[in-house]
C-alpha positions as CSV (number, residue, x, y, z in Angstrom):
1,X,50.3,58.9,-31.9
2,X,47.6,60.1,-34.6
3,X,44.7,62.0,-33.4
4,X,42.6,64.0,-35.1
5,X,44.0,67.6,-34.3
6,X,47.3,66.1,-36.0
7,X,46.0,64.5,-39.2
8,X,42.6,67.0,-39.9
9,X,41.9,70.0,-42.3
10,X,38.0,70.9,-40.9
11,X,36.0,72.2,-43.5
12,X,36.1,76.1,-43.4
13,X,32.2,75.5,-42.3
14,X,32.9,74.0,-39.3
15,X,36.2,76.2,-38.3
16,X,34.7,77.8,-35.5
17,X,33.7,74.6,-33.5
18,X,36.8,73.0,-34.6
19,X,38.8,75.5,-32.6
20,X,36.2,75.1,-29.2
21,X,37.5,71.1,-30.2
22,X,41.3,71.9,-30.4
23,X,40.6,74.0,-27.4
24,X,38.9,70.8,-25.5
25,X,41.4,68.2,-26.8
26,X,45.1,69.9,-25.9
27,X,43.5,69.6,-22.2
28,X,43.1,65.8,-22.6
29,X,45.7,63.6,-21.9
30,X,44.9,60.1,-23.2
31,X,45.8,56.5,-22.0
32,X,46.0,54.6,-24.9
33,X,42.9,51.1,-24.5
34,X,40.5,53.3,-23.4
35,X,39.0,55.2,-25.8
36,X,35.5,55.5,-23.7
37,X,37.2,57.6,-21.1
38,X,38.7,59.9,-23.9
39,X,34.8,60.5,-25.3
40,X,34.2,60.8,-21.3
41,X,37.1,63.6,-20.6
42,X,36.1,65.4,-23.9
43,X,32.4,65.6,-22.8
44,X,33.3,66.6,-19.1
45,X,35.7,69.8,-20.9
46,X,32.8,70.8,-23.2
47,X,30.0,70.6,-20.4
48,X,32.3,72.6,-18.0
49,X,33.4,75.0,-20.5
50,X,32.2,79.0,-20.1
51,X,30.4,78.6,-23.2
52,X,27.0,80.9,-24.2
53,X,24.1,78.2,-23.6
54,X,23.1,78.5,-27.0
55,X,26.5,78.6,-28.2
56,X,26.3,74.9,-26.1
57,X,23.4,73.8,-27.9
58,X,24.5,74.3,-31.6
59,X,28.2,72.6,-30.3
60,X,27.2,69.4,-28.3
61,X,26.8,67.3,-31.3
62,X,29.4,68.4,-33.2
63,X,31.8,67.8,-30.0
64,X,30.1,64.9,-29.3
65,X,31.4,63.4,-33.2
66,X,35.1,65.1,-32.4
67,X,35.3,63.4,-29.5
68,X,34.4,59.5,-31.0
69,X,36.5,59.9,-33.9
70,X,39.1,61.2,-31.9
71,X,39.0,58.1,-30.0
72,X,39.3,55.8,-32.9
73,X,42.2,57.3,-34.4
74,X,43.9,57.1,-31.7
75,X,43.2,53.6,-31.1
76,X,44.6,53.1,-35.3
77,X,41.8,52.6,-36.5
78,X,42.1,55.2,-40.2
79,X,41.4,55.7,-42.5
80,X,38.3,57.1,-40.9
81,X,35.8,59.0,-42.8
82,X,34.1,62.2,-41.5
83,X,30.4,63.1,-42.7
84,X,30.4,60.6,-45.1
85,X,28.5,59.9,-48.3
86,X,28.7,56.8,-50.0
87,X,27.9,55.7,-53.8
88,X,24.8,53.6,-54.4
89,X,23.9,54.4,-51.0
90,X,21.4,57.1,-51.2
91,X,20.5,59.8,-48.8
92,X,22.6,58.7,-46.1
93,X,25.3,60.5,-44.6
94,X,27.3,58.5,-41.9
95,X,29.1,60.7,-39.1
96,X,31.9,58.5,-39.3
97,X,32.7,55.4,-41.7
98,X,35.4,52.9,-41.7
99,X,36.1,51.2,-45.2
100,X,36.1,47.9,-46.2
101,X,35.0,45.9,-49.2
102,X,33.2,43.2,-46.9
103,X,32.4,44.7,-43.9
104,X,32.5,48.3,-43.6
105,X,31.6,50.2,-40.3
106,X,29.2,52.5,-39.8
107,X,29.1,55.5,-37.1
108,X,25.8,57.7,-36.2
109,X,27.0,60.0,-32.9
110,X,23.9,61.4,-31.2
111,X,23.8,62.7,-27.8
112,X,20.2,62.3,-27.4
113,X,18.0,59.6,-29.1
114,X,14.2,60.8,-29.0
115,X,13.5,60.0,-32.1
116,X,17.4,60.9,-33.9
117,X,17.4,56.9,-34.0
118,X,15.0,56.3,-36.8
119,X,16.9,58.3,-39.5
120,X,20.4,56.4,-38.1
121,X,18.0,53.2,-38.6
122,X,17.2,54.4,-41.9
123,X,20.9,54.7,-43.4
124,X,21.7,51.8,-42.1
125,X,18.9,49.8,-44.1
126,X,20.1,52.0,-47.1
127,X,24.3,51.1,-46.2
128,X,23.1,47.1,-45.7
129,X,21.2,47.0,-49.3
130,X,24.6,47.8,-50.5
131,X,26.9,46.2,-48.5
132,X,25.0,43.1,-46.4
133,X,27.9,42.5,-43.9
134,X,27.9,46.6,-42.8
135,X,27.5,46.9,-39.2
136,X,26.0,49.8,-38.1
137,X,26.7,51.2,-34.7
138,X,24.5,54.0,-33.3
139,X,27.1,55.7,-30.4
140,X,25.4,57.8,-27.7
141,X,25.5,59.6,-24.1
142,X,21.9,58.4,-23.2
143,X,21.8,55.5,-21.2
144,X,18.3,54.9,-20.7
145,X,18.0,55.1,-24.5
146,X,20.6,52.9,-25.0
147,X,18.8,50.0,-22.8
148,X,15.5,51.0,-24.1
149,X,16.5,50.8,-28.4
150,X,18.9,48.0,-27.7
151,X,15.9,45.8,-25.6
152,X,13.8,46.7,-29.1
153,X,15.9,46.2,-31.5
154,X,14.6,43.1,-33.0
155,X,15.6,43.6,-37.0
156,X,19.1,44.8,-36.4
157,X,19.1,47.7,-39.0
158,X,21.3,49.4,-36.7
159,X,23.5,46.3,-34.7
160,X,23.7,48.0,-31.6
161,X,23.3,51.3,-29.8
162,X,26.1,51.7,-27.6
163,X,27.0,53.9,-24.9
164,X,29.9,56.5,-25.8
165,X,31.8,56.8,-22.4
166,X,31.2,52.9,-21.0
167,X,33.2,49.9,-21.4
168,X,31.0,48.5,-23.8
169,X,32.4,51.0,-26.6
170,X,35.7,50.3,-25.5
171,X,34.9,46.4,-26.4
172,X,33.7,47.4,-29.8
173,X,36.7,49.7,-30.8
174,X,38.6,46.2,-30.1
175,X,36.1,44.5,-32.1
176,X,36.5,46.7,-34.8
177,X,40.3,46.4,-34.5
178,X,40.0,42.8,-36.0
179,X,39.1,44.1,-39.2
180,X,41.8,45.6,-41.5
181,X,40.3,49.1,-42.8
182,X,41.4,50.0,-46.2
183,X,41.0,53.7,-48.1
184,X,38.1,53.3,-50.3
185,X,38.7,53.2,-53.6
186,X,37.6,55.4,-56.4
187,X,34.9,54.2,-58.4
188,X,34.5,54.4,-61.8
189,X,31.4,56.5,-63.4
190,X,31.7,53.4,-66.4
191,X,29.5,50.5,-65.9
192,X,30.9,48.7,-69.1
193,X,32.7,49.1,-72.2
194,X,33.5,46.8,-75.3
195,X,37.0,48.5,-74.8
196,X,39.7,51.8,-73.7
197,X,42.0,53.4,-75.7
């Protein structure tokens, strides 16, 4: 089964929170269909873990991004793209992105909304000018947020704010299943040339 621990070098800037994650994870024992109680059983770990509260703070979110892309890997759903920056789409950075030439996927993770939403709402406007069939997911642990942005959102920037350890992210990893993922391909810096030696 692929999981993230298996198939991920973390950046040497992250290497401490990736071995609280490692930690977290080899605790975890999956049942394959339901990625929203994987996200849920991460989250439980982390917020029971003997952590230093502020060492808590500056973790949750990263966690919090472990824990979702754990649970699309291991629902097969790679190549998946961590922290990801995308060409022609400027000044976004998507937590996790699934490739495709039609359709891509968009991922923002937040624990919290406030007012996190309107810079996910913002790369998503950016990702759509590019690609017009994106979707866009905000994924979070707040519900009352969740009701709240989905009850407002009226222009659909971001298609739906969903809630990381419910059912209802459990149907969208299945939704997202229907779409075959590819690795993205390099592009080229050359717009156009009369010809290549």
């Amino acid at each position: 089964m692929e999981s993230l621990v298996k198939n991920c070098i973390p950046p040497t800037d992250t290497k401490p929170s990736w071995l609280v994650y490692e930690k977290i994870i080899s605790n975890i024992v999956y049942v394959k269909g339901d990625p929203a109680k994987l996200v849920n059983q991460v989250m439980t770990e982390f917020d029971t873990n003997e952590l230093e509260p502020q060492q808590r703070r500056k973790l949750h979110g990263y966690i919090y991004e472990c824990a979702i892309g754990e649970a699309l890997v291991r629902e097969g759903l790679v190549p998946l793209y961590y922290q990801a920056s995308l060409t022609h789409v400027e000044e976004a950075t998507f937590d996790w992105f699934l490739y495709h030439p039609n359709t891509p996927v968009a991922i923002s993770c937040k624990t919290s909304l406030r007012e996190r939403w309107k810079q996910a709402a913002l790369e998503a406007m950016a990702l759509k000018a590019v690609f017009p069939l994106a979707k866009c997911y905000l994924i979070t642990r707040d519900q009352v947020a969740v009701d709240i942005r989905n009850a407002k959102n009226k222009r659909k920037r971001i298609d739906e704010f969903v809630l990381g350890c419910a059912d209802r992210f459990n149907i969208l990893v299945d939704q997202m299943k229907q779409i075959e993922f590819k690795k993205a391909e390099p592009v080229s810096p050359i717009k156009h040339e009369r010809f290549e030696i």
